[in-house]
C-alpha positions, 0 to 999 in steps of 0.5 A: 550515460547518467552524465549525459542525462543530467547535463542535458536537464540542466542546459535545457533549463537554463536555456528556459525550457518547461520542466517536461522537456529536459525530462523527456529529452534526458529520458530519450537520450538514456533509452536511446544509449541503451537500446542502440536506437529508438526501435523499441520506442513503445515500450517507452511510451507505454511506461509513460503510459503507466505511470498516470494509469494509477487509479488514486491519481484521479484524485489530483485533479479533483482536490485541483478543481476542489481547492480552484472553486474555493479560492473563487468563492468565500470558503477561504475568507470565511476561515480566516476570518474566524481565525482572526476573530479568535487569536488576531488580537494577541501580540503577533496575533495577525501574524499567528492568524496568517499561519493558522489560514495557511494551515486550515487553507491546507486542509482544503487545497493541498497545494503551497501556491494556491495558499499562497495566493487564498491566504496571502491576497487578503492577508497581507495588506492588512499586515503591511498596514499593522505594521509588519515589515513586507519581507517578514510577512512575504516570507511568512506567507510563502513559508507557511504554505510548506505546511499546506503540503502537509496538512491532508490532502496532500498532492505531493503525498499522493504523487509519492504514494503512487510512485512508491506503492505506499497508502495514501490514507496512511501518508494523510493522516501521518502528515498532520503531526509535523503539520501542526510543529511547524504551525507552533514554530512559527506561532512562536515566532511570529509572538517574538518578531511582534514583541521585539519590533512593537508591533500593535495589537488588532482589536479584540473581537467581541464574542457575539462576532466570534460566534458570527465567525463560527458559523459563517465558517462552518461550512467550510470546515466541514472539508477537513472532516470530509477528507480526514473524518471520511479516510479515517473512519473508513468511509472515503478512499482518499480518490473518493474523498476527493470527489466529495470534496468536489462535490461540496464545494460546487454545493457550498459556493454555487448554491449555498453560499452563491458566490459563483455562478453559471458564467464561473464554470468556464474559467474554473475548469480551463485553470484546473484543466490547464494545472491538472494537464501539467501535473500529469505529463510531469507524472508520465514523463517521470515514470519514463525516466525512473524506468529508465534510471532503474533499468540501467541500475544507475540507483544501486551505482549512485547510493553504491558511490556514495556508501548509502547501501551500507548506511543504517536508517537514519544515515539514510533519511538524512541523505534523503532529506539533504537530496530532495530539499537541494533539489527542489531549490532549483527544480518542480516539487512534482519532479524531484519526487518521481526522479528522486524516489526510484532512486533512494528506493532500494536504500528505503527496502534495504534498511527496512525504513516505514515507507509512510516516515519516509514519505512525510519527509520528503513531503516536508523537504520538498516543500522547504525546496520550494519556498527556498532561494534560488529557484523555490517555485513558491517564491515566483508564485509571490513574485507574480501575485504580489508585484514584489523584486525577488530580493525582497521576497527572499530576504525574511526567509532564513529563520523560517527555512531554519526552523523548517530545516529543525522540524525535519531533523526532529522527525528523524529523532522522533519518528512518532511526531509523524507516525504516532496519529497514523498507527492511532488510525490504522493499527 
């Protein structure tokens, strides 16, 4: 059944069908086989249902709509003008300043593709002019945004909260640590790419225009101190942060800021409607399908197959993070999470691993996946918004996946790189 399934995803889309329909069709054909039939098609439907009922899902949409508003509006300019003005002109300094918006811009949107285009729109014209080669920064850009992932909130995290029962809050907070790893690695990097290839430096901001960069981006970095400051002192839920942050942003860009208007409204909406609408039938089509897979027991046959049930905890988490960054090279984030999950879950119970580790890195592999030839989803983000072949865009990404690939191996050696600022916040 588990062949017939799979081979009906993949014929599916390499015929060029959207993600949702290979899943639901490869969820109706197992349903089908083991009902004898589709008479009890509402329990299917009702554990579709289910999978979007989830009350901390309602904060998907709005970090969307958040983010949309920003990316529209001045915020994501505001901040990396700062970081330009503070490290831009140290050798590699626009490239480290590129990383660091990445990474700030994550802390306001949550999603790899909306900071690919916030961040690489304005930057990287100025680095093609600095010098830069453009498969050197069109990697950057792309790769950078894997710590956007990361960086609080997380829509991936949320994603594998709900499906795997784990805190949300917790998942938030553990995800800063690699964050921030991954910030320093391609910092370093960036400084030796810049040295090794003579590349200028900016000028240097005098501190009277730091200051005026400060507080022109004050504003915005009052959303990471909502969403972080508000989860960690116990004043937001993380569906509460959201909505805060909502809030903010439509007072920060219509009122003070002005940089929107009545006219914006329509076209912010319909784009977030439009994201929101396939994020949660991806969501309800996946709970169909791991309710289809676990029924079937075709978890426990799989890991059984492959000697995983009987593999200590880091046997285990190496398995997952080979598994769900093969899998996000050829297919959406959102889906390798609910397909893959169920599926590694009875492993997680059985060797006793912390669901929130497990969860920062998986995050973190998917991410990679998605910024990773041949089918990274980030990768024809780039392709779209930039106007550049698909050979250029890959060409500069093997070191960055490679120290990518290195944070996650450092995590499972270090478990506390991850979890060291979550037991700070909750125990």
């Amino acid at each position: 059944m588990m062949t017939l399934m799979l081979v009906t995803m993949v014929v599916l889309l390499l015929l060029g069908f959207p993600m949702m329909v290979p899943l639901i069709a490869a969820a109706l054909i197992g349903f089908y086989m083991m009902f004898d039939g589709f008479g009890q098609m509402n329990t299917f439907i009702q554990q579709m249902m289910g999978g979007i009922r989830p009350a901390a899902l309602i904060a998907v949409p709005m970090f969307i709509l958040a983010a949309d508003i920003m990316t529209r509006g001045q915020s994501a300019n505001r901040l990396v003008n700062m970081v330009m003005a503070f490290i831009g002109h140290i050798k590699g300094g626009l490239a480290v300043s590129t990383a660091a918006s990445c990474t700030l811009f994550g802390a306001v949107s949550g999603s790899t593709q909306a900071t690919v285009v916030a961040v690489g729109s304005p930057l990287r014209p100025r680095m093609l002019k600095a010098g830069y080669k453009d498969s050197f920064t069109l990697a950057l850009i792309i790769n950078s945004s894997d710590i956007a992932f990361l960086i609080p909130p997380s829509i991936g995290m949320i994603i594998y909260g709900v499906i795997s029962g784990t805190s949300i809050g917790e998942l938030f907070i553990a995800g800063i640590g690699p964050g921030l790893l991954i910030l320093a690695m391609f910092s370093a990097y960036c400084i030796v790419y810049a040295m090794i290839n003579k590349v200028p430096t900016e000028p240097k901001a005098s501190w009277m225009e730091r200051i005026k960069s400060v507080q022109q981006a004050l504003w915005p970095l009052g959303f990471p101190v909502i969403i972080v400051g508000g989860i960690y002192g116990g004043i937001f839920s993380p569906t509460e942060a959201a909505a805060a942050c909502v809030l903010y942003a439509v007072v920060l860009e219509f009122i003070v800021f002005r940089s929107l208007g009545l006219k914006d409204i329509y076209r912010i909406a319909k784009s977030t409607g439009l994201i929101t609408a396939v994020v949660f039938i991806l969501v309800a089509v996946g709970n169909g399908f791991s309710w289809i897979i676990s029924f079937a027991q075709i978890p426990q046959a799989v890991l059984g197959s492959l000697g995983i049930n009987e593999a200590g905890p880091t046997s285990v988490l190496i398995a997952i993070a080979v598994a769900f960054f093969v899998a996000c090279m050829f297919v959406d984030p959102i889906v390798v999470i609910l397909v893959l999950t169920p599926i590694f879950a009875p492993a997680i119970a059985g060797t006793g691993l912390d669901p929130v580790l497990v969860g920062v890195l998986i995050t973190l592999m998917v991410a990679i996946g998605s910024a990773t030839p041949p089918f990274g989803c980030d990768i024809f983000t780039a392709i779209a918004i930039f106007k550049r072949p698909y050979w250029e865009v890959i060409k500069g990404t093997p070191p960055f996946v490679f120290m990518l690939v290195l944070s996650a191996a450092l995590i499972i050696i270090f478990p506390q790189i991850a979890l060291f600022l979550r037991d700070l916040a909750f125990y």
